[in-house]
PAZAVEX-557042 format. One record per residue: x, y, z of N, C-alpha, C in turn; residue in three letters. Coordinates in Angstrom, 3 decimals. Layout:
<atoms>
nxx_nyy_nzz_caxx_cayy_cazz_cxx_cyy_czz_aa
X_Y_Z_X_Y_Z_X_Y_Z_ALA
...
</atoms>
This chain:
<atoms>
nxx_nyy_nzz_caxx_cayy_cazz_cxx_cyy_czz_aa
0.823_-1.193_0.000_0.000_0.000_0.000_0.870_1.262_0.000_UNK
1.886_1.562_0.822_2.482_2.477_0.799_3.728_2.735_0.039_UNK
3.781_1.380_-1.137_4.654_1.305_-2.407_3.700_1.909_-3.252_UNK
2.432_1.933_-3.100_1.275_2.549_-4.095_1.420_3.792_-4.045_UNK
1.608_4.019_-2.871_1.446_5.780_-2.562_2.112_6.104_-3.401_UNK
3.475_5.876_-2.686_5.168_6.144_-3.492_4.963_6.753_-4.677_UNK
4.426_5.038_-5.257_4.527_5.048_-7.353_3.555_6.649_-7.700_UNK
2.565_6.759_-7.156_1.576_8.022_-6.867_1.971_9.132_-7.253_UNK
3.031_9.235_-6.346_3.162_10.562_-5.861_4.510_11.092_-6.880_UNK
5.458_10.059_-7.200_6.100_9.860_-7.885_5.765_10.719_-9.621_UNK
4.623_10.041_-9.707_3.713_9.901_-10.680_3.249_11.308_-11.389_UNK
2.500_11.981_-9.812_2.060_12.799_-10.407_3.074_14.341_-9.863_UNK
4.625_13.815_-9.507_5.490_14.970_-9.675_6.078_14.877_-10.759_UNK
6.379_14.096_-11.497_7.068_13.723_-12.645_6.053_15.017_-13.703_UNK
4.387_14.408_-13.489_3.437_15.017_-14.123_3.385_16.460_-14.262_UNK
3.634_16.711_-13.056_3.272_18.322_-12.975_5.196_18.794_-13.231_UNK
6.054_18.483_-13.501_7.253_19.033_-13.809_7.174_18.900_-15.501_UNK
6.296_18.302_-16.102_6.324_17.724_-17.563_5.160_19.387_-17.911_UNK
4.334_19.021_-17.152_3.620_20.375_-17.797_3.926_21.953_-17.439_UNK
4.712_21.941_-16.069_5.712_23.370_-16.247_6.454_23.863_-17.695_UNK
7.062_21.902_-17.976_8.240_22.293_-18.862_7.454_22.748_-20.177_UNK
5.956_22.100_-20.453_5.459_22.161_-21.161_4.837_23.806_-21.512_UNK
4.360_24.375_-20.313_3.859_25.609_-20.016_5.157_26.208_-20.714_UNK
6.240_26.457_-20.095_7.560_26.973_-20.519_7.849_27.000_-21.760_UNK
7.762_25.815_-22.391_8.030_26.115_-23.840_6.813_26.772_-24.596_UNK
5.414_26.507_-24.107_4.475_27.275_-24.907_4.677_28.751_-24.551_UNK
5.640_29.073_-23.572_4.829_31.106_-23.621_6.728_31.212_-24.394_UNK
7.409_30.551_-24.546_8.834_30.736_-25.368_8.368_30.735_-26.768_UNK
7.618_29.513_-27.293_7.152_29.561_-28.627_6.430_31.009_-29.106_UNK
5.139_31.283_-28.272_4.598_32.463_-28.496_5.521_33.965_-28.240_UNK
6.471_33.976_-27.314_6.956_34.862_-27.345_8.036_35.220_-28.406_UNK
8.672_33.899_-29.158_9.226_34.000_-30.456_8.276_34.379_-31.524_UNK
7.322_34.268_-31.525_6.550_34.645_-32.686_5.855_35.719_-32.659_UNK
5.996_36.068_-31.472_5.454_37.865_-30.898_6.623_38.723_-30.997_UNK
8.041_38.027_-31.405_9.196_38.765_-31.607_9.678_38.979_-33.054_UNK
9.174_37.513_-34.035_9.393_37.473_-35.270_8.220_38.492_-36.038_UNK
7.340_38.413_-35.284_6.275_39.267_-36.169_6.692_40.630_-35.990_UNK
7.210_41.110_-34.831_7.592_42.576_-34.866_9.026_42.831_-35.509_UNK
10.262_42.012_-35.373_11.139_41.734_-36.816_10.407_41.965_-38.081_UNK
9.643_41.526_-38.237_9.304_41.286_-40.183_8.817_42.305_-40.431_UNK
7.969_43.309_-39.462_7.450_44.339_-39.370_7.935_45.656_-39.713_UNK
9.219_45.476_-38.740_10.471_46.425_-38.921_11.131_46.299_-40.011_UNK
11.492_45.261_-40.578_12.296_45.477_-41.360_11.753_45.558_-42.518_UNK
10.392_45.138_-42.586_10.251_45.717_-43.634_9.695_47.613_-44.194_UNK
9.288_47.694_-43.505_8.944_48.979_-43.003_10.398_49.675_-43.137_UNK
11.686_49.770_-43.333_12.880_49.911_-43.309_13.213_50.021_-44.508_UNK
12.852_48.474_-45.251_13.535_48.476_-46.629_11.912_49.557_-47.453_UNK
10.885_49.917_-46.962_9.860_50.813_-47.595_10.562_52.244_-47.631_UNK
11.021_52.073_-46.887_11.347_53.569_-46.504_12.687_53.827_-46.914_UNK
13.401_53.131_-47.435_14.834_53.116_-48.387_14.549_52.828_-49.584_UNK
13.637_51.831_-50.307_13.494_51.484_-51.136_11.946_52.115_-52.363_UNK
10.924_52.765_-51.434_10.051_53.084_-52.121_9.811_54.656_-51.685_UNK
9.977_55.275_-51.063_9.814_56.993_-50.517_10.498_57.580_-51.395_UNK
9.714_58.497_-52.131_9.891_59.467_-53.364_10.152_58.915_-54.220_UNK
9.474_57.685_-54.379_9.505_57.200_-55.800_8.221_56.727_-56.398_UNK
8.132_56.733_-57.725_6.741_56.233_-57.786_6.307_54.878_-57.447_UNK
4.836_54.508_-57.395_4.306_53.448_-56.947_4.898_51.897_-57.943_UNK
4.988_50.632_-57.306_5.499_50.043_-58.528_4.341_48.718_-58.232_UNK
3.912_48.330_-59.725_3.051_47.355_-59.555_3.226_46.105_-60.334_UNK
2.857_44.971_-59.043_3.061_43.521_-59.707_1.506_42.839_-60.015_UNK
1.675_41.617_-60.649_0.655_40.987_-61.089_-0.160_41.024_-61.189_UNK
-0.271_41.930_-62.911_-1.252_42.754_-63.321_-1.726_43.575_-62.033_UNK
-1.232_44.738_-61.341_-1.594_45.297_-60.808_-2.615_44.523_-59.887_UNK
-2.279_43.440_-59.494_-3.117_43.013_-58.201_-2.371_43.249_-56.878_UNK
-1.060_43.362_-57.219_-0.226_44.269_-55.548_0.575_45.215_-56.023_UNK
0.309_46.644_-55.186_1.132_47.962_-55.184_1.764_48.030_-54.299_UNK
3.211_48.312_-54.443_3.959_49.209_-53.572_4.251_50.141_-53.273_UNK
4.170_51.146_-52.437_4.396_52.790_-52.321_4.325_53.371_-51.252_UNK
5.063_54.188_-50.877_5.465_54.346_-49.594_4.302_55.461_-49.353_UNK
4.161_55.164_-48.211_2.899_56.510_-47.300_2.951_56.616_-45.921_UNK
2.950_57.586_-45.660_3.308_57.503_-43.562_2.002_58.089_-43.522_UNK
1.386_57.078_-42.614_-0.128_57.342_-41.595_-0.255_57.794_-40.321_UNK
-0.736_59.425_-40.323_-0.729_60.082_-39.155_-1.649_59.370_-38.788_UNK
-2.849_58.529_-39.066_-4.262_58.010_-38.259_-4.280_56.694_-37.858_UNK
-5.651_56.308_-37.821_-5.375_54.831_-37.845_-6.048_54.232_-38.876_UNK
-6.625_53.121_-38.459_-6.977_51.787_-39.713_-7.277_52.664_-40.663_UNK
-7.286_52.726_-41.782_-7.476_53.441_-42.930_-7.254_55.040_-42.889_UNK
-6.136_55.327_-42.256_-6.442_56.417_-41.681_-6.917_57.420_-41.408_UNK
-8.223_56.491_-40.520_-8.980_57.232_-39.967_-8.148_58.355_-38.840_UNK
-9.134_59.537_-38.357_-8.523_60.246_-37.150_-7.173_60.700_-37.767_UNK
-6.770_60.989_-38.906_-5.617_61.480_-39.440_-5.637_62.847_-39.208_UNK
-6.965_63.363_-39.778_-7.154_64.992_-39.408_-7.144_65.450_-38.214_UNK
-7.495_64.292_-36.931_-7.133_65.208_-35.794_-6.399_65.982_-35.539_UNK
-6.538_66.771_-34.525_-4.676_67.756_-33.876_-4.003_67.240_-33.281_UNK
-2.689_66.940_-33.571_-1.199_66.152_-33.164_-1.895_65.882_-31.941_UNK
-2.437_66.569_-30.593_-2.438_66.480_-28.981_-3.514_65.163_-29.224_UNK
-4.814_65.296_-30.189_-5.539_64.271_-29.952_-4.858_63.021_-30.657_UNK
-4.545_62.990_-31.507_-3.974_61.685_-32.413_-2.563_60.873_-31.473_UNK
-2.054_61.865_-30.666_-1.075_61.497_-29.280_-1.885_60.574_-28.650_UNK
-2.558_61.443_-28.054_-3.619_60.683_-26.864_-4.610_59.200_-27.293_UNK
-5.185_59.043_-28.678_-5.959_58.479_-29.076_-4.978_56.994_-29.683_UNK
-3.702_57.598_-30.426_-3.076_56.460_-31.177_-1.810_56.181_-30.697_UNK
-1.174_56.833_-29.204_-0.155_56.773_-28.918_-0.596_55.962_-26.880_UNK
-0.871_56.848_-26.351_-1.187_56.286_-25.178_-2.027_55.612_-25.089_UNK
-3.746_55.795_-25.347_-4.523_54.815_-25.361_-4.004_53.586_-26.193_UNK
-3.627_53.397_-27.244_-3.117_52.299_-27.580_-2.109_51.682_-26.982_UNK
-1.222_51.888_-26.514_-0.240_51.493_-25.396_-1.012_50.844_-24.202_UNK
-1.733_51.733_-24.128_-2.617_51.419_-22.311_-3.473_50.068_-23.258_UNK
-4.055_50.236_-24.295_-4.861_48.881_-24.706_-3.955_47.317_-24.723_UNK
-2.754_48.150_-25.383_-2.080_46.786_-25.852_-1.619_45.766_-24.278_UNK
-0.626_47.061_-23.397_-0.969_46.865_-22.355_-1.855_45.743_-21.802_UNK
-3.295_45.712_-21.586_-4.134_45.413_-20.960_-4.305_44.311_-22.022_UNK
-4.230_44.072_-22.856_-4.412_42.797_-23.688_-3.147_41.762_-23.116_UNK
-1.794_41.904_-23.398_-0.764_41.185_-22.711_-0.896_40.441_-21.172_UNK
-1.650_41.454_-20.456_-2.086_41.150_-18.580_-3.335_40.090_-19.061_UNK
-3.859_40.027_-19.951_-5.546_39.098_-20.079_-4.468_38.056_-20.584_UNK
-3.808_38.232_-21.601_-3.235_36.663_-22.348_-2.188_35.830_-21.250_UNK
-1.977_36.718_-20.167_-0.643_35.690_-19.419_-1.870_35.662_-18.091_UNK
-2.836_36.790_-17.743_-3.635_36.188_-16.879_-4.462_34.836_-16.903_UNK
-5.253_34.851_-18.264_-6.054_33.831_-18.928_-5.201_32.546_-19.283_UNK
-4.357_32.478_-19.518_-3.180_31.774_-20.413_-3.958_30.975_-22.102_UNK
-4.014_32.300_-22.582_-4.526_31.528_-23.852_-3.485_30.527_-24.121_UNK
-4.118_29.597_-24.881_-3.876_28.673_-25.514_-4.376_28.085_-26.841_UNK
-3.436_27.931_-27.823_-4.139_27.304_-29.167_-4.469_28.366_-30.398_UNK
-5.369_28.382_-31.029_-5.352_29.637_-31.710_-5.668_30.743_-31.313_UNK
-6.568_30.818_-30.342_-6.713_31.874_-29.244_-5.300_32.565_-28.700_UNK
-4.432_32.046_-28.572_-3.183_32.549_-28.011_-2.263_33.234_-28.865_UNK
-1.973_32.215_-29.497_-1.489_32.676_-30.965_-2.400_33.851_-32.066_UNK
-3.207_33.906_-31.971_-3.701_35.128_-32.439_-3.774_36.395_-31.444_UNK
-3.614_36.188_-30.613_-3.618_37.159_-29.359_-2.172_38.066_-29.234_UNK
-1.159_36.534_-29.635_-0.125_37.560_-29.675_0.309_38.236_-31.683_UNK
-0.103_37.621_-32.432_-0.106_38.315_-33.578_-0.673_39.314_-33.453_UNK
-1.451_39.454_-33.027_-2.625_41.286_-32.942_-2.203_41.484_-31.464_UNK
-1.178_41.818_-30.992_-0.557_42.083_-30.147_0.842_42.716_-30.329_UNK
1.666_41.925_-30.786_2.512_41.869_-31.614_2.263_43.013_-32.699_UNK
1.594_42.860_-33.518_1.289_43.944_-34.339_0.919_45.191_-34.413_UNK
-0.308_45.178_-33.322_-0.256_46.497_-32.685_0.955_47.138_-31.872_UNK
1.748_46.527_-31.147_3.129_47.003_-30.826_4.211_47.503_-32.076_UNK
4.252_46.727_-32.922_5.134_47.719_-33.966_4.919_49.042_-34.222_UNK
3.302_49.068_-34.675_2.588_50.219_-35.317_2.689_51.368_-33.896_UNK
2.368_50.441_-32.767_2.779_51.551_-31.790_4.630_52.508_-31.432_UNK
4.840_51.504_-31.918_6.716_51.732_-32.104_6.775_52.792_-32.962_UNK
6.475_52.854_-34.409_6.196_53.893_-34.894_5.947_54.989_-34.865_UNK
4.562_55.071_-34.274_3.767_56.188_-33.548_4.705_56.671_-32.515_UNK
5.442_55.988_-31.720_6.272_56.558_-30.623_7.210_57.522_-30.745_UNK
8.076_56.514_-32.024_9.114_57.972_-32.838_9.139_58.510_-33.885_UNK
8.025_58.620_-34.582_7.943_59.261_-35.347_6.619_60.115_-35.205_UNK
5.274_59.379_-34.803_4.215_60.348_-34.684_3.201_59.645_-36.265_UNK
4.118_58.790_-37.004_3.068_58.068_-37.657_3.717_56.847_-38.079_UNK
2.629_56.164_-39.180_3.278_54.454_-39.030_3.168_54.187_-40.539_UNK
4.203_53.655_-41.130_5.055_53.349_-42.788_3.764_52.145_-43.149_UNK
3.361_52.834_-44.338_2.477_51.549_-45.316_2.865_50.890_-46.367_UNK
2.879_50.405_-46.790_2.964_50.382_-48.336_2.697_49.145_-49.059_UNK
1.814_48.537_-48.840_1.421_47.634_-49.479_0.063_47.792_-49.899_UNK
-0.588_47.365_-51.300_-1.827_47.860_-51.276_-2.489_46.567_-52.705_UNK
-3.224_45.691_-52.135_-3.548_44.343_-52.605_-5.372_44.888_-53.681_UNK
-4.951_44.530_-54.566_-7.319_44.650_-55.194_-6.532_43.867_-56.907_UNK
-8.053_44.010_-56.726_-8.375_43.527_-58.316_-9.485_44.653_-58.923_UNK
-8.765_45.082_-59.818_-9.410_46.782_-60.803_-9.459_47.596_-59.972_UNK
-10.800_48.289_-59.476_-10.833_49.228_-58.763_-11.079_48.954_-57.192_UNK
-11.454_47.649_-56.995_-11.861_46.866_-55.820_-10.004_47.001_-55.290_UNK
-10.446_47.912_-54.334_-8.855_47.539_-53.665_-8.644_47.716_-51.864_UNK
-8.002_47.010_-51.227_-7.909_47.725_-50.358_-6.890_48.837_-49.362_UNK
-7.141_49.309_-48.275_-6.237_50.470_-48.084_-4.800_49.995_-48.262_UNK
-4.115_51.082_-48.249_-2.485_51.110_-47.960_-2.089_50.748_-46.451_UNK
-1.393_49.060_-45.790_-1.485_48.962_-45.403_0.203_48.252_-44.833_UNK
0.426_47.312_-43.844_1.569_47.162_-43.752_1.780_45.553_-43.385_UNK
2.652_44.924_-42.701_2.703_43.497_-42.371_2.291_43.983_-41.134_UNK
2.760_44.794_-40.238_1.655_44.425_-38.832_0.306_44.836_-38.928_UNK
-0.457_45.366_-39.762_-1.713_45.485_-40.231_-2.167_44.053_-40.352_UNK
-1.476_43.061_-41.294_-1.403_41.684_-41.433_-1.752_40.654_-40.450_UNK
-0.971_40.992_-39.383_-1.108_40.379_-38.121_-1.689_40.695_-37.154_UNK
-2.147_42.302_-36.946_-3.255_42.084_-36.154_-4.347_41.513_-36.631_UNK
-4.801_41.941_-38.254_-5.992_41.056_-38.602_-6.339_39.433_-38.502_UNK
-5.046_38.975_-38.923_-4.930_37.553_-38.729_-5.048_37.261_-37.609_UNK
-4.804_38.088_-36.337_-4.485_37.660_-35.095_-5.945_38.209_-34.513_UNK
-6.898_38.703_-34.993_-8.214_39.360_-34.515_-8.861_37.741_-35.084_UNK
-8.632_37.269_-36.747_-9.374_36.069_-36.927_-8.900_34.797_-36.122_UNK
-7.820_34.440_-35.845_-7.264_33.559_-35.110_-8.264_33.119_-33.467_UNK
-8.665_34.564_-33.037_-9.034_34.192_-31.634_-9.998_34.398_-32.217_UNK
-10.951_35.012_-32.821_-12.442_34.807_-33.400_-12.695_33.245_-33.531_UNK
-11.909_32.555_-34.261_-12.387_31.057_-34.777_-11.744_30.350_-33.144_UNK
-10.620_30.538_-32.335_-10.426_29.764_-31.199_-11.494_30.032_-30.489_UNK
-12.103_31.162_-30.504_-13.485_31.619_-29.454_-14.862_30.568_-30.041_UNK
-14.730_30.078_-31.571_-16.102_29.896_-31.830_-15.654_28.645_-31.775_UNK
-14.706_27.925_-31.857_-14.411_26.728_-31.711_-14.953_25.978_-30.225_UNK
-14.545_26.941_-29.009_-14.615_26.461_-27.906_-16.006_25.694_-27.406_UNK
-16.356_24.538_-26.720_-17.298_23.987_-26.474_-17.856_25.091_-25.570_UNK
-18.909_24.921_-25.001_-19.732_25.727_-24.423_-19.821_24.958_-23.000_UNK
-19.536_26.110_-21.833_-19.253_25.258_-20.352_-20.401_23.903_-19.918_UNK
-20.292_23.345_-19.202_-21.918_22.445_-19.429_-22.631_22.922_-18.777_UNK
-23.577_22.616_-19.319_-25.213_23.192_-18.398_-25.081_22.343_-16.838_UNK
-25.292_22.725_-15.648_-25.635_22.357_-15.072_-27.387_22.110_-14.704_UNK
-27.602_20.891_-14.512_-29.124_20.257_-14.541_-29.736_21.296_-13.698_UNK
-30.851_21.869_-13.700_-31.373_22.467_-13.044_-32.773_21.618_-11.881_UNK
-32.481_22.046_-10.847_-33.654_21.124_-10.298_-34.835_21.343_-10.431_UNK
-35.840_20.441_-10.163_-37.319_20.368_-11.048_-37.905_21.061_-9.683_UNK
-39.369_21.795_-10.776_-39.742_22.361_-10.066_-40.916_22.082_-10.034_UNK
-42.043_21.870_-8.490_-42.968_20.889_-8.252_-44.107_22.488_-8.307_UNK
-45.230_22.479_-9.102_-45.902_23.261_-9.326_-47.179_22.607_-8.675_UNK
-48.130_23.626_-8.142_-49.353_22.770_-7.298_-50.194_23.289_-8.877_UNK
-51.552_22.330_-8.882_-52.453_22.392_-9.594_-53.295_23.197_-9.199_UNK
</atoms>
């Protein structure tokens, strides 16, 4: 009996040191890919800004992708561009900080996991570049711009890319998730 324990206890320390190690490598994985996405971000945003600023736009396959450099005082489409520098500070510089912020404290509070996580930190990740931007310069490098004829959409960037991907990522981990179980409710004795 107390060789049972042993094997037990044995058992389930082995267990719980396997899923630390396991925990460990999942927030290393995500945090490499919350590092590569803001790499690819930068640099490309780098070679835009060496390679396409004051020059004209250049277009590939059959004009189904443009390149051309544009700096966005606003945001998503840049919107809020016309604001005054003090509001477009406050609106696309701190509040976004304070958001992204508060998204990072939910993903290590919650501990996403799965595509939920991984999209959490792509649109995390992404919004941090664009916030990098905004920090020293006051706006954020576009230049990519994808349609077919006149159907096109905005001038946009690779962390544009990844927050979207990373907004659909936890959309489909959210709709994926089973639904908690119902607990039975007790019956209820009605008089006639």
């Amino acid at each position: 009996m107390a060789r049972a324990r042993t094997n037990v206890k044995v058992y389930l320390s082995a267990r719980g040191r396997i899923e630390k190690v396991g925990n460990t490598l999942r927030w290393l994985v995500l945090a490499a890919a919350g590092l590569a996405t803001i790499g690819c971000d930068r640099a490309t945003k780098h070679a835009a800004t060496i390679l396409l600023a004051g020059e004209p736009d250049r277009s590939y396959f059959a004009d189904t992708v443009r390149l051309g450099y544009t700096e966005n005082t606003g945001g998503f489409l840049s919107l809020g561009a016309d604001l005054p520098r003090p509001a477009r500070t406050a609106v696309f510089t701190i509040a976004t900080g304070f958001a992204l912020l508060v998204l990072l404290a939910l993903a290590v509070r919650d501990r996403f996991a799965g595509l939920s996580g991984v999209g959490l930190v792509l649109f995390v990740a992404g919004g941090a570049s664009n916030w990098i931007d905004r920090v020293l310069s006051g706006s954020v490098v576009d230049f990519l711009n994808v349609g077919i004829g006149p159907l096109r959409t905005g001038v946009f960037n690779v962390a544009d890319v990844a927050i979207m991907a990373g907004a659909g990522l936890v959309a489909l981990g959210i709709a994926r998730r089973e639904p908690p179980p119902r607990t039975p409710e007790a019956p209820t004795h009605s008089t006639p």
